[in-house]
C-alpha positions, 0 to 999 in steps of 0.5 A: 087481097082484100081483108075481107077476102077469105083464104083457105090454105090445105093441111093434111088431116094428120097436119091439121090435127097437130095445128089444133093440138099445138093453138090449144096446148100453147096458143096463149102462151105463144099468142095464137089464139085461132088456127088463122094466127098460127098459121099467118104468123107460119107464114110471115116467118117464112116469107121473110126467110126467104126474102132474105136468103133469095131477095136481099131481105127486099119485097118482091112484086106482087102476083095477083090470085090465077098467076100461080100454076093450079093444082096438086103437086107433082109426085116428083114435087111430093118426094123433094119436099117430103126430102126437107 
């Protein structure tokens, strides 16, 4: 991705809701200081845990934007990660 390319991930409204509550009460404190920062930092955490648990801590490949399945979750898909 380009820095220039823009990239919207979705949020429940409730989600979204809490996202702002959470950069406007601590976001200073935390060094957030936009939603784009707390989220990316989300992110970045959480691809490092996975990284390591899945990848031996290592990069993997890069997929380019069109190679992922598009759409929605599947109900089942719903229900195991409401389960987390």
């Amino acid at each position: 991705m380009k820095p220039s390319e823009k990239k919207s991930p979705y949020f429940t409204e409730e989600d979204l809701k809490q996202i702002r509550a959470a950069v406007q009460a601590v976001g200073q404190l935390e060094g957030y200081v936009s939603i784009t920062d707390f989220v990316e930092a989300a992110a970045r955490r959480e691809l490092r845990r996975l990284q390591r648990k899945y990848n031996d801590g290592r990069k993997w490949p890069g997929v380019e934007a069109g190679e992922l399945r598009p759409g929605r979750r599947t109900r089942e898909e719903t229900a195991r990660r409401e389960d987390r």
